[in-house]
C-alpha atoms as one frame of an Amber mdcrd trajectory, in Angstrom:
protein
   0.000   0.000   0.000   1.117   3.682  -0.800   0.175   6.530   1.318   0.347
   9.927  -0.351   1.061  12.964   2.030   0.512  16.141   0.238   1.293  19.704
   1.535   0.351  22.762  -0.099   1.361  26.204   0.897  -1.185  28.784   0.031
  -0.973  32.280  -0.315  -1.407  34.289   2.575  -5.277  34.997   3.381  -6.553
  32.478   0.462  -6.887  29.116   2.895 -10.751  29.797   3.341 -11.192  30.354
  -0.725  -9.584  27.649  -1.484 -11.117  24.973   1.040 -14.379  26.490   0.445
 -14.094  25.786  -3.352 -12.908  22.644  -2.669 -15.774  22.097  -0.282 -18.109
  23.499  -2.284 -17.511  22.232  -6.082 -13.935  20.221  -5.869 -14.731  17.255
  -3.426 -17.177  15.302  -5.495 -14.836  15.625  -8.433 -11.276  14.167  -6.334
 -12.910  11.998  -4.411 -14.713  10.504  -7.707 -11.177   9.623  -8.709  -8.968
   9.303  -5.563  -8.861   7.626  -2.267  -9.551   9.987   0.452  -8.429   9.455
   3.814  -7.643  12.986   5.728  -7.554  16.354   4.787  -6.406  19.295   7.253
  -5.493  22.894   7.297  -2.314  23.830   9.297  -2.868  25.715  12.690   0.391
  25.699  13.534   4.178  25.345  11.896   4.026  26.810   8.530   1.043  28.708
   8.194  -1.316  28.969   5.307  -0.323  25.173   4.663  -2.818  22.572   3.741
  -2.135  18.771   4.546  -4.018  15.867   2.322  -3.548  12.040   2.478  -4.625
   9.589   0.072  -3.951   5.585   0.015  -3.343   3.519  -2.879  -3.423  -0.188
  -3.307  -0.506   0.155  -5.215   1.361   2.651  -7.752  -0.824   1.099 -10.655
  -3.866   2.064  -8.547  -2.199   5.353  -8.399  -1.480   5.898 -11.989  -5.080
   4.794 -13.089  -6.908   7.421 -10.617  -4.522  10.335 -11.221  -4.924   9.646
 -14.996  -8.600   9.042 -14.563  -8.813  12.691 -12.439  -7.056  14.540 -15.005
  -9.510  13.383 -17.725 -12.045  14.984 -15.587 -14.200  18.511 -17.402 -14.984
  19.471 -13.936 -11.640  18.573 -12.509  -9.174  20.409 -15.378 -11.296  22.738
 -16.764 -13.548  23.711 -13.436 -11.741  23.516 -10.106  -8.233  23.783 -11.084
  -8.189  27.065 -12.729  -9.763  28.423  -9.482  -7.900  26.820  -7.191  -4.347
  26.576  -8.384  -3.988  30.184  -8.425  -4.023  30.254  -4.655  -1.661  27.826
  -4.480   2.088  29.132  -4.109   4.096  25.931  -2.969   3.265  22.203  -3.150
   5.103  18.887  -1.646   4.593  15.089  -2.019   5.815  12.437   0.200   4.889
   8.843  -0.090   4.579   6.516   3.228   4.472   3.152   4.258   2.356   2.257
   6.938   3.877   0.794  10.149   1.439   1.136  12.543  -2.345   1.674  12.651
  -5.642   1.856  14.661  -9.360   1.036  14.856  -9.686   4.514  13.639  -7.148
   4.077  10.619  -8.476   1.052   9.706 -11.818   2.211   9.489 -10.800   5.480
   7.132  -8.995   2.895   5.228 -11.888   0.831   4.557 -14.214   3.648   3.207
 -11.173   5.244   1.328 -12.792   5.226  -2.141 -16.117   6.761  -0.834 -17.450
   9.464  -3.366 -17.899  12.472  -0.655 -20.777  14.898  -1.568 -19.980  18.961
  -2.085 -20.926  20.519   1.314 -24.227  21.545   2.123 -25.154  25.343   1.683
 -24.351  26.950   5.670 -23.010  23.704   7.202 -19.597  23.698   8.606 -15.450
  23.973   6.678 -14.085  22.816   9.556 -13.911  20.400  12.086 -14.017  21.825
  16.306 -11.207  19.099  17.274  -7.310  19.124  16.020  -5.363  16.138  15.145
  -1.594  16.811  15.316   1.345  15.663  13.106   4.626  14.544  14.620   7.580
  14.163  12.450  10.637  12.548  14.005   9.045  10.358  15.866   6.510   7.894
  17.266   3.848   8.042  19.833   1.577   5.542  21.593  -1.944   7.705  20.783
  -0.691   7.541  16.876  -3.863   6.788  14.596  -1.187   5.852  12.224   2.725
   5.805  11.978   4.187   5.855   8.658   7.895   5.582   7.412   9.000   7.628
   4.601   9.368   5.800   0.685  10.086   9.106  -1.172  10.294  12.547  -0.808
  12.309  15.529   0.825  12.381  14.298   4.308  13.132  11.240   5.375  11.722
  11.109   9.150   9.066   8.998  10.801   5.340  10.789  10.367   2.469   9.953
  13.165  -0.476  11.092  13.254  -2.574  11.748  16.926  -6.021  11.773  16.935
  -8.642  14.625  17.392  -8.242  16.809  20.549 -10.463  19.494  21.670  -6.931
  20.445  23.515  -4.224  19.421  20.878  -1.613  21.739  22.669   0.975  19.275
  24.332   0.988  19.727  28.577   4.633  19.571  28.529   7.041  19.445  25.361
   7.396  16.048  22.996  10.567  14.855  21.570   9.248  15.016  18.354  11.429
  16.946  15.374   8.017  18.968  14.573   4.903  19.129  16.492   1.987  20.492
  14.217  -1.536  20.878  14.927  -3.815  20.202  11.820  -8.022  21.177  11.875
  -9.424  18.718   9.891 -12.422  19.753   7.491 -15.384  18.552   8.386 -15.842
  15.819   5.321 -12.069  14.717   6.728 -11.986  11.055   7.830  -9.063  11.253
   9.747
């Protein structure tokens, strides 16, 4: 299995265009095509950052929905030109999986669900944080991954939601970044 953690930096003040666009018109569309498991803007670390992950069978399962997505009207022609302008930075790391949870698991499982635009008035984001450690492990991790490819090479975890995700004392982790999920996130 690959797990695709993707980071994009967005210009400063565009974070709520460009989730509410994805909310609004660009979910149905990705999701049609790729496996969804978490989605999160950055509340801390670098700012202005948005944090997606996606899990693949396999890099033929990859290949097939990327090239699927970009055959997509809505996709290329619709939500892209909005969106991309907003969009100043972007990173890709893929993952292996060494350790998961109930909660994992079940994400996993419902991966490939086709997730609806959002409701007119309902909620962007989600009330609890999750947090992203790099560096190191933890024994609350909804999933530990070790890096395949990419520009850093350290251990990621992810914690679960917290209504508190601040840390009581300081962790030994490398980088310690909380992450508000949006509220069609499944992680």
């Amino acid at each position: 299995m690959i797990h695709e953690w993707r980071t994009y930096r967005l210009k400063p003040g565009a974070a709520n265009a460009y989730l509410t666009l994805l909310a609004d018109e660009g979910l149905p569309l990705v999701t049609r095509y790729l496996p969804l498991m978490g989605y999160w803007l950055a509340e801390t670390g670098m700012l202005n950052a948005i944090h997606h992950l996606w899990a693949y069978a396999d890099w033929a399962e990859r290949e097939k929905a990327r090239t699927a997505l970009a055959r997509e009207e809505g996709w290329t022609a619709g939500f892209i030109p909005k969106a991309f302008p907003m969009v100043e930075a972007q990173e890709n790391r893929f993952l292996q999986i060494r350790r998961s949870s109930p909660a994992y698991d079940a994400a996993l499982a419902q991966r490939r669900e086709v997730r609806p635009a959002r409701l007119a008035g309902s909620q962007l984001l989600a009330g609890a944080c999750a947090v992203l450690l790099t560096g190191t492990t933890h024994e609350a991790a909804v999933a530990e991954w070790l890096p395949l490819s990419g520009s850093d090479d350290r251990t990621v975890t992810l914690l679960g939601r917290d209504e508190n995700p601040v840390p009581s004392s300081p962790l030994a982790a490398e980088s310690h970044v909380i992450l508000r999920p949006l509220a069609f996130s499944p992680l």
